[in-house]
Residue, then its C-alpha position, 0 to 999 in steps of 0.5 A: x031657247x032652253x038654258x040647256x040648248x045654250x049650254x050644249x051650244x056654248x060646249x060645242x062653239x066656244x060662243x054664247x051669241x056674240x060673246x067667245x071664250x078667250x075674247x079680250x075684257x075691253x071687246x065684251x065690255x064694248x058689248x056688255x057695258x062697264x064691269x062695274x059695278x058688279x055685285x061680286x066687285x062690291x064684294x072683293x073689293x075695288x082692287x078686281x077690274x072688269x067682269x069677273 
């Protein structure tokens, strides 16, 4: 799959495989692993929770 065929797809559906616009943080993070540590966390700071 080209990034270009998953974009057009993101555009038409809302979805990349399991992932959706509007999911709740707890549901992608329950796919995804923990937010932390993210590299843009470690930039803004322990303040920002979760993927940014």
């Amino acid at each position: 799959m080209t990034l270009m065929s998953l974009l057009v797809d993101f555009a038409r559906t809302g979805r990349i495989g399991p992932l959706h616009c509007g999911m709740p943080l707890s549901e992608a993070e329950g796919l995804l692993g923990p937010g932390r540590p993210h590299p843009a966390i470690r930039l803004l700071g322990p303040g920002v929770d979760g993927y940014p």
